[in-house]
Structure formats: C-alpha cells, structure tokens
Backbone as JSON, one array per atom type, in Angstrom:
{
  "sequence": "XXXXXXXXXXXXXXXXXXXXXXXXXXXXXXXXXXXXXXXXXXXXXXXXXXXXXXXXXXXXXXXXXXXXXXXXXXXXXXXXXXXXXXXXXXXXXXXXXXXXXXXXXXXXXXXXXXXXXXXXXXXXXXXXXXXXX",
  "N": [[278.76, 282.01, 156.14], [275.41, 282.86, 155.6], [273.69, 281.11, 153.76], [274.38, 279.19, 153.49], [272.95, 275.48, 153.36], [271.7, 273.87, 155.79], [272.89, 271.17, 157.44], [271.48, 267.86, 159.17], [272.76, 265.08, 160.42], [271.74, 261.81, 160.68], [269.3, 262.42, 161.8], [266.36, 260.7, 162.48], [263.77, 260.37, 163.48], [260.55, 261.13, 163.19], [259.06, 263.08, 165.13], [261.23, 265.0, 165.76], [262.33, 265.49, 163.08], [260.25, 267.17, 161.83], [260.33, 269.67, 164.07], [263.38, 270.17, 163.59], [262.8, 271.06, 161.27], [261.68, 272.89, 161.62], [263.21, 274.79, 162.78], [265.15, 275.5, 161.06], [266.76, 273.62, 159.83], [268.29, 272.19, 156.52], [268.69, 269.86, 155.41], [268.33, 266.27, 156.34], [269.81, 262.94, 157.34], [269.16, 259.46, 158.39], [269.21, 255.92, 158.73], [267.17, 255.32, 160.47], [264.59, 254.8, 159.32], [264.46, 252.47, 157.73], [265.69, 250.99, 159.52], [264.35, 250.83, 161.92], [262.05, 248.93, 160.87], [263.15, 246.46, 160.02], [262.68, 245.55, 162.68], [260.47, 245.3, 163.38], [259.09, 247.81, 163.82], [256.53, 250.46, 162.66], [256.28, 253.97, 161.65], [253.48, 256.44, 162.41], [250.93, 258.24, 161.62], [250.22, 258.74, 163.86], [251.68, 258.4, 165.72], [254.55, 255.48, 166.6], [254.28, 252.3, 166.06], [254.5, 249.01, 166.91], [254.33, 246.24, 164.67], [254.5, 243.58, 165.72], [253.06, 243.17, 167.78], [250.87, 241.63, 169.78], [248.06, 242.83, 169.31], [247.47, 242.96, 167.15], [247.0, 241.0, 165.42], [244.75, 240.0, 164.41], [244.05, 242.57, 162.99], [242.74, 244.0, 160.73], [243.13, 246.49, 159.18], [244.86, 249.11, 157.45], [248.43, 249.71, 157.62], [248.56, 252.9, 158.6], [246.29, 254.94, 158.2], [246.09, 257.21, 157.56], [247.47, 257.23, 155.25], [248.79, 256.46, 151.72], [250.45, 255.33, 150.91], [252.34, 251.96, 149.26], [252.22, 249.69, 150.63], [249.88, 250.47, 152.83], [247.83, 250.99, 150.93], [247.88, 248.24, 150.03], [247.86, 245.94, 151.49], [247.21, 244.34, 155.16], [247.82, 245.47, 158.66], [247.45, 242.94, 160.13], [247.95, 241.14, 157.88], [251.04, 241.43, 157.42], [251.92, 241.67, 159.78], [251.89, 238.25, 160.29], [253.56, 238.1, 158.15], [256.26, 238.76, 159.45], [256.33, 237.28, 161.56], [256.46, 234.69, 160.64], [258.76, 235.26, 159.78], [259.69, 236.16, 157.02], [260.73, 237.73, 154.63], [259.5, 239.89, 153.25], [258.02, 241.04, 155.01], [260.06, 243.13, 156.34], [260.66, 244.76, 153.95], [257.66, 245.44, 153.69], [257.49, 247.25, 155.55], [259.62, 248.95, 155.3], [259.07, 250.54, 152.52], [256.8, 251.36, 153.64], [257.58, 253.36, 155.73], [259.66, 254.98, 154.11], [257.85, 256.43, 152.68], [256.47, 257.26, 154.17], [258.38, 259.22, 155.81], [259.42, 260.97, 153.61], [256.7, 262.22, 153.08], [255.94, 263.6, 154.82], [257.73, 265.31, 154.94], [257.5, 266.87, 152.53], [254.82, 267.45, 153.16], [255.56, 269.23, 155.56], [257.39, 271.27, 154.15], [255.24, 272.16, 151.78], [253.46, 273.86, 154.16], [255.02, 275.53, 155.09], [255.85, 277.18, 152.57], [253.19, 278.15, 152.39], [252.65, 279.62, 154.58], [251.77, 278.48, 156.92], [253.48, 277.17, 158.97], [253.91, 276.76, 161.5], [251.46, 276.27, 162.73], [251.02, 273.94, 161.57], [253.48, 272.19, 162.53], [253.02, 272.52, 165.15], [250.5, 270.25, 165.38], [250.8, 268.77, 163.73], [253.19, 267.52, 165.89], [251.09, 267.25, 168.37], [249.65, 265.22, 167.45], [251.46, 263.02, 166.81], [252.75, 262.55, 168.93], [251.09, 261.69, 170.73], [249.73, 263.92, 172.44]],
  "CA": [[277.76, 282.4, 155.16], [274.25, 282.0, 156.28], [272.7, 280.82, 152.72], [274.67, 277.02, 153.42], [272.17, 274.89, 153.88], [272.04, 273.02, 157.24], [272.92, 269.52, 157.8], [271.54, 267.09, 160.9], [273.28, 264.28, 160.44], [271.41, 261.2, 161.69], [267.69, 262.59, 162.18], [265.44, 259.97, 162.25], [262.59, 260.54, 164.25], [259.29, 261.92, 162.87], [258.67, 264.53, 165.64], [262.54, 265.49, 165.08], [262.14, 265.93, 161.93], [259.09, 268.75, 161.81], [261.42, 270.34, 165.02], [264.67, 270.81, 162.81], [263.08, 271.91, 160.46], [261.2, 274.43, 162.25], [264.59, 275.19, 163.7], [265.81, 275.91, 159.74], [267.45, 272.73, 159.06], [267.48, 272.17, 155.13], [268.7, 268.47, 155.05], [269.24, 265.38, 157.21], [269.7, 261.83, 156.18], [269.39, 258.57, 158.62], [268.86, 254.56, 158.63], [266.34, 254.88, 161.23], [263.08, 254.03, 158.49], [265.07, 251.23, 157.5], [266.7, 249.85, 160.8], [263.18, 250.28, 162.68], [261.3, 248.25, 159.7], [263.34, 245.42, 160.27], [262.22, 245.27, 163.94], [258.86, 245.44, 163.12], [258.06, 249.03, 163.66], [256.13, 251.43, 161.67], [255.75, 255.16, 161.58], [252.12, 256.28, 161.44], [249.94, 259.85, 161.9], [249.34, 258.62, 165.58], [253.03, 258.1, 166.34], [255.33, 254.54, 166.26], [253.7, 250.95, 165.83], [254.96, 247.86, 166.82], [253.72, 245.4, 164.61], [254.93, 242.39, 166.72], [251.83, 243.77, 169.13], [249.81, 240.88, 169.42], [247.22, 243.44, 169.05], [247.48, 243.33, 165.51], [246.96, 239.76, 165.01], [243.09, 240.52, 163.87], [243.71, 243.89, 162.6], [242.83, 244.15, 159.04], [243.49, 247.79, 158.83], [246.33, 249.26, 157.28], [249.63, 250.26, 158.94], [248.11, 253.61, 159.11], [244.5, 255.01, 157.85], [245.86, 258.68, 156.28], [248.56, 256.85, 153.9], [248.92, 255.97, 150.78], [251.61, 254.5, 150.45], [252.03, 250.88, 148.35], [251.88, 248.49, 151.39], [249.03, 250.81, 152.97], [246.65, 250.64, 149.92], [247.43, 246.89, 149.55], [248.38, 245.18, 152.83], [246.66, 244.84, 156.18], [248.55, 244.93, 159.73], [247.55, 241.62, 160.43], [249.04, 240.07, 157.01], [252.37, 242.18, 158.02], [252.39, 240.27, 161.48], [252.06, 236.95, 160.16], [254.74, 237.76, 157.88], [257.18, 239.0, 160.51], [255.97, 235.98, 162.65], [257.46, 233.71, 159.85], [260.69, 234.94, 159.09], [259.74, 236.53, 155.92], [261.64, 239.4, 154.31], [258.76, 240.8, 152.57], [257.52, 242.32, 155.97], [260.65, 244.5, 156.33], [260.1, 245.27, 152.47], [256.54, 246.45, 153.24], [257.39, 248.38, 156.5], [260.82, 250.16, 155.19], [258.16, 251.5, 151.59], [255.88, 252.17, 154.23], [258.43, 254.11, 156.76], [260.39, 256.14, 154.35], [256.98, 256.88, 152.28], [255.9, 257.93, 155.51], [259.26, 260.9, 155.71], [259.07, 261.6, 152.56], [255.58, 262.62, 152.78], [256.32, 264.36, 155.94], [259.0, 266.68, 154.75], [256.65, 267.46, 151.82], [253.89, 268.36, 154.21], [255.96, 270.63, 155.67], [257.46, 272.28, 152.62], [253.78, 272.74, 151.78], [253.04, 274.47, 155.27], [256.26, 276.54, 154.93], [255.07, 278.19, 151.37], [251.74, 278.53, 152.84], [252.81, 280.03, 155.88], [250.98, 277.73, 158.11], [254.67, 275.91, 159.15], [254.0, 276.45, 162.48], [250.27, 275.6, 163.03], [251.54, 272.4, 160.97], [254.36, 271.78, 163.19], [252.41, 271.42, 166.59], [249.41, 269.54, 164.72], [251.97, 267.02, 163.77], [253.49, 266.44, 167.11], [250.74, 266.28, 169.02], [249.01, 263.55, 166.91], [252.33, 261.81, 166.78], [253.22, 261.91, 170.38], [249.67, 261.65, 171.42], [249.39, 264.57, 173.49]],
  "C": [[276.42, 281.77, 155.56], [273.12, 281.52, 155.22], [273.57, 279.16, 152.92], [273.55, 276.7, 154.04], [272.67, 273.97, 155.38], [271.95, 271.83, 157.09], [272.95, 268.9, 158.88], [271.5, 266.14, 160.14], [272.64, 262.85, 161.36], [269.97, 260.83, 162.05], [266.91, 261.75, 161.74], [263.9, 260.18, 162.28], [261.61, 261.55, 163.47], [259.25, 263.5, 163.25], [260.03, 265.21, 165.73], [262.85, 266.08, 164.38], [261.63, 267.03, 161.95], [259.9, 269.52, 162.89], [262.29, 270.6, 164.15], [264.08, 271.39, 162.15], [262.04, 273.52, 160.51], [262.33, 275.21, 162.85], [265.56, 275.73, 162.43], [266.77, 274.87, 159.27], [266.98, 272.54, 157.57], [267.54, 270.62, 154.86], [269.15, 267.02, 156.12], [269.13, 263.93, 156.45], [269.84, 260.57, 157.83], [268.69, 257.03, 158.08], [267.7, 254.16, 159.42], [265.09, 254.18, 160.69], [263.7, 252.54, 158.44], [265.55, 249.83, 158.78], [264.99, 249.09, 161.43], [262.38, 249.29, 161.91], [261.8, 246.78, 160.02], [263.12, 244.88, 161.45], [261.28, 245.38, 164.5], [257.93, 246.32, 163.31], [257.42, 249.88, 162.46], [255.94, 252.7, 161.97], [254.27, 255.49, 161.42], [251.74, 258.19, 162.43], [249.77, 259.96, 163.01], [250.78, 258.23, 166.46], [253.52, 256.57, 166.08], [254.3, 253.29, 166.75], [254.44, 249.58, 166.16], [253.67, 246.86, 166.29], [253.67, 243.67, 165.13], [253.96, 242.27, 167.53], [251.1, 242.56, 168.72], [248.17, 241.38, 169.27], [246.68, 243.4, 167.46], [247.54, 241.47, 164.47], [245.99, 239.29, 163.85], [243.14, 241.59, 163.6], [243.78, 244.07, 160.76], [242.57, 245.64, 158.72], [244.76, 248.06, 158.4], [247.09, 249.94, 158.03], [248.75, 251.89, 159.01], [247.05, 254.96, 157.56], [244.77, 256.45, 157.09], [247.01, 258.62, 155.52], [248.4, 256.14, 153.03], [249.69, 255.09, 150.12], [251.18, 252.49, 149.66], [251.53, 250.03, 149.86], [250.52, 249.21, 151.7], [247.68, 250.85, 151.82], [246.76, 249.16, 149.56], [247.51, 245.44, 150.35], [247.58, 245.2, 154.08], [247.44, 244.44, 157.41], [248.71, 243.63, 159.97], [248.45, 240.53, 159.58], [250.52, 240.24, 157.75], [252.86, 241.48, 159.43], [252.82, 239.17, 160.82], [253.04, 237.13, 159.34], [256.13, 237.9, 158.29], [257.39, 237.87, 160.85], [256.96, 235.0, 161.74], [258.53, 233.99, 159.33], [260.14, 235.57, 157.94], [259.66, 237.96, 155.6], [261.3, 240.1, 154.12], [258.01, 241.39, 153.76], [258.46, 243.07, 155.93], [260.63, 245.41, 154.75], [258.94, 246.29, 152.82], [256.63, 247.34, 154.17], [258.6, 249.52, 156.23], [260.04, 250.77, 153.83], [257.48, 252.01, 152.47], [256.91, 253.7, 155.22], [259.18, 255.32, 155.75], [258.96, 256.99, 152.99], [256.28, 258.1, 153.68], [256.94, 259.51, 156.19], [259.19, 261.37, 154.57], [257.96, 262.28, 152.41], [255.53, 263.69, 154.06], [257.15, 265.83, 155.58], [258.15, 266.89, 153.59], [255.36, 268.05, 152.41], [254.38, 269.89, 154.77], [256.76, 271.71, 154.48], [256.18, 272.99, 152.39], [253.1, 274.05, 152.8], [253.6, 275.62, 155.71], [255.9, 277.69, 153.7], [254.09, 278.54, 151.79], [251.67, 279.64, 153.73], [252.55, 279.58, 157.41], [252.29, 276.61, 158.88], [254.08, 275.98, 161.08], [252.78, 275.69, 163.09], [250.34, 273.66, 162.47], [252.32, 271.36, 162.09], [253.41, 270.88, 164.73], [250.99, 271.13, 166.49], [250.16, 268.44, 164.81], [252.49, 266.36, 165.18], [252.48, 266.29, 168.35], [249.87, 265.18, 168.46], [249.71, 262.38, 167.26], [252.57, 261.76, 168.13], [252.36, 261.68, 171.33], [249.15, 262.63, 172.59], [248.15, 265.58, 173.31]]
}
C-alpha cells in the first residue's frame, strides 16, 4: 500500500534529512542531535561546528546567526566553550536545545517548501549552505 508512511530509521544528518525527504520519506528518528552535543558539536545554517575549535574561544556570537533557538538568543559560542572546557553539563544541555531546535526547524522548513511548492529550490539552498558548496 503506497499511503504507509516511510520510515528511515537512524537519520541524523541535516543534509540527509532535506534528501529523504525529497526522496518521500515521512518519518525518521535518531540520537545523532543528542550524541553530537555531547561532543561538542553543533548544527548550524553553514553546516557542523565544533565548539572545542579554539576558534571560538573569543567568539561572542551565537552558535548560529539565523536561529532562534533558547541557547542562541541567550548564549554566546565562547561561553559554550568555556563550559565544555570545564566539565560542565550545561554545555551539552545548551548544544542538544540548540541541535534538535535546529531539526525541528528544518523539517518545518521543509514542510513549508513542500505546501508551497518550492521543496526543491529549498532542498538545494539548504545543502549547499550546509555543505558549503
């Protein structure tokens, strides 16, 4: 029956994501926001972040500049380092709100782009921002 919805099992990845579901997937589910968060990455509009980067030592910008999310309106990379740096829990806190704010808002983009009709002009907008090409 071709009205079951589709299940990818697993799908983490950003540019993955917008792919399945240009591909007609309806649902996937992984740990990846969560796992990567604790290992100090972030998701962002420009593709994956390590905040461990000693780049980000002096960066008082937020994890990334077209989100809303709670840590992004109240946090800046640099705090987020130093609290990595020390062992403290409340960085994977602010990078797993930021990370699955960051799919969530994703798969509502495309929903959006899908009713619109614009899914595809959406689609390869999104990956090349995120994969920088």
């Amino acid at each position: 029956d071709n009205k079951k919805p589709l299940y990818f099992m697993g799908l983490g990845d950003p540019a993955g994501i917008v792919e399945a579901i240009g591909s007609g997937v309806d649902m996937f589910d992984c740990a990846m926001p969560t796992r990567i968060s604790r290992n100090g990455s972030a998701f962002t509009s420009g593709g994956r972040i390590n905040i461990k980067n000693k780049k980000y030592t002096c960066d008082f910008n937020p994890l990334d500049e077209k989100c809303n999310c709670y840590t992004c309106r109240n946090y800046t990379r640099s705090y987020i380092k130093h609290l990595f740096k020390s062992k403290e829990i409340l960085s994977s806190v602010l990078l797993t709100i930021h990370n699955l704010y960051f799919i969530f808002n994703l798969v509502k983009q495309s929903r959006d782009a899908i009713v619109s009709g614009d899914f595809e002009s959406f689609r390869l907008d999104f990956i090349n921002k995120y994969k920088g090409d």
